[in-house]
C-alpha positions as CSV (number, residue, x, y, z in Angstrom):
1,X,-38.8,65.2,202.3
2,X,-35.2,64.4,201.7
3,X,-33.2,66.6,199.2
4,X,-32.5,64.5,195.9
5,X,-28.9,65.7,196.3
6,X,-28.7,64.7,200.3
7,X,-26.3,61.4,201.0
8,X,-26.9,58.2,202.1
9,X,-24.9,56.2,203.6
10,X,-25.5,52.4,205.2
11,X,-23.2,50.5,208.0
12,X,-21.7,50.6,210.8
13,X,-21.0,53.3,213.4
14,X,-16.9,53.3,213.3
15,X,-16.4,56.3,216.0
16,X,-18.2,59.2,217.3
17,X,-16.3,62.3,218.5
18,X,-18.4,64.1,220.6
19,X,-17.8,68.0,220.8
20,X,-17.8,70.1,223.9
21,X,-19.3,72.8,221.8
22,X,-20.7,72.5,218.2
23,X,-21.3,69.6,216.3
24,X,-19.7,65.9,216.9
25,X,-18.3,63.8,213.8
26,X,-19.8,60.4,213.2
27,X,-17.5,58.2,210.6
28,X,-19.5,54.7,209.5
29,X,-18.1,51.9,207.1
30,X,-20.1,51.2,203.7
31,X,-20.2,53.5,200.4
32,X,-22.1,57.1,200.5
33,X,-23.8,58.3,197.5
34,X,-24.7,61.8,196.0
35,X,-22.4,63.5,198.6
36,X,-22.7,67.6,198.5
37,X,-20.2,69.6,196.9
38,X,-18.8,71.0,200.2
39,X,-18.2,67.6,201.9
40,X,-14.1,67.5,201.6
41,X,-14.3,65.7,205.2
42,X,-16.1,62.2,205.1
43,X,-17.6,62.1,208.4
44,X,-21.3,62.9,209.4
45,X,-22.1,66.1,211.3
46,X,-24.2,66.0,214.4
47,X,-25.2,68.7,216.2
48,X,-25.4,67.4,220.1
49,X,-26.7,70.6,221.8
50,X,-30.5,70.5,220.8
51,X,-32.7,67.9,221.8
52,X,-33.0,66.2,219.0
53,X,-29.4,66.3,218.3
54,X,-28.8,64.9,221.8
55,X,-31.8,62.4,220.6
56,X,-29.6,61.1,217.6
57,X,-26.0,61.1,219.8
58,X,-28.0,58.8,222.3
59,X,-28.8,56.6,219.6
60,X,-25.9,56.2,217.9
61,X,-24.3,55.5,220.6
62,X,-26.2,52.7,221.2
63,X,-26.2,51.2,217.9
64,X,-22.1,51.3,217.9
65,X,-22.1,49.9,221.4
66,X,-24.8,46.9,220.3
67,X,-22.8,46.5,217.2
68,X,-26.3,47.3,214.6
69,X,-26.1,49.1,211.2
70,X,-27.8,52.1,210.6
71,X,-28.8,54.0,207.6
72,X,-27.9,58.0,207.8
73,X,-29.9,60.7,205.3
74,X,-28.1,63.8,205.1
75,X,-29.6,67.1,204.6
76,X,-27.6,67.8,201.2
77,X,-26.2,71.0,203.4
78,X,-23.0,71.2,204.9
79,X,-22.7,72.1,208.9
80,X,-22.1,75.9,209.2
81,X,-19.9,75.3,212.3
82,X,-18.1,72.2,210.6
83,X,-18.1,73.2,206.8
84,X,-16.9,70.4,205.4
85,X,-18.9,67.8,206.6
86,X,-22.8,67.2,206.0
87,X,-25.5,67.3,208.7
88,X,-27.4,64.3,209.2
89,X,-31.3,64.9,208.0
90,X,-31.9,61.0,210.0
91,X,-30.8,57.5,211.1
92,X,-32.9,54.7,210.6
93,X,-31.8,51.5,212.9
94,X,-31.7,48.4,211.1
């Protein structure tokens, strides 16, 4: 179940910057609603160094490269290694 305060946000995959260490920062056209409090920093927060993390990089990857539109769910938390910028809960491919 998604948080009722967690974000949404649909569009397109803008850039990804892909840490060495930590999490990567995702930035996508289109509004976001109900963003958290601690988001000062616009750009979604994935972490690429668990599986599903690496599952999610993978993907959006491939929906920037293919040009598609996603939908991202955050988890209504910010990132404890990127504090101003909220984790991404999902993606649904459209």
């Amino acid at each position: 179940m998604v948080p009722c305060w967690a974000s949404q946000q649909d569009g397109a995959v803008q850039s990804y910057t892909l840490a060495r260490m930590g999490s990567g920062a995702m930035i996508m056209s289109g509004n976001r609603t109900a963003v958290p409090a601690c988001v000062t920093d616009y750009a979604w927060s994935v972490d690429g160094s668990t599986s599903y993390g690496a599952q999610l990089v993978a993907a959006i990857m491939t929906a920037r490269a293919m040009g598609r539109s996603v939908t991202v769910v955050g988890t209504g938390t910010c990132d404890p290694n990127s504090p101003t910028r909220e984790m991404v809960n999902w993606i649904q491919f459209n």
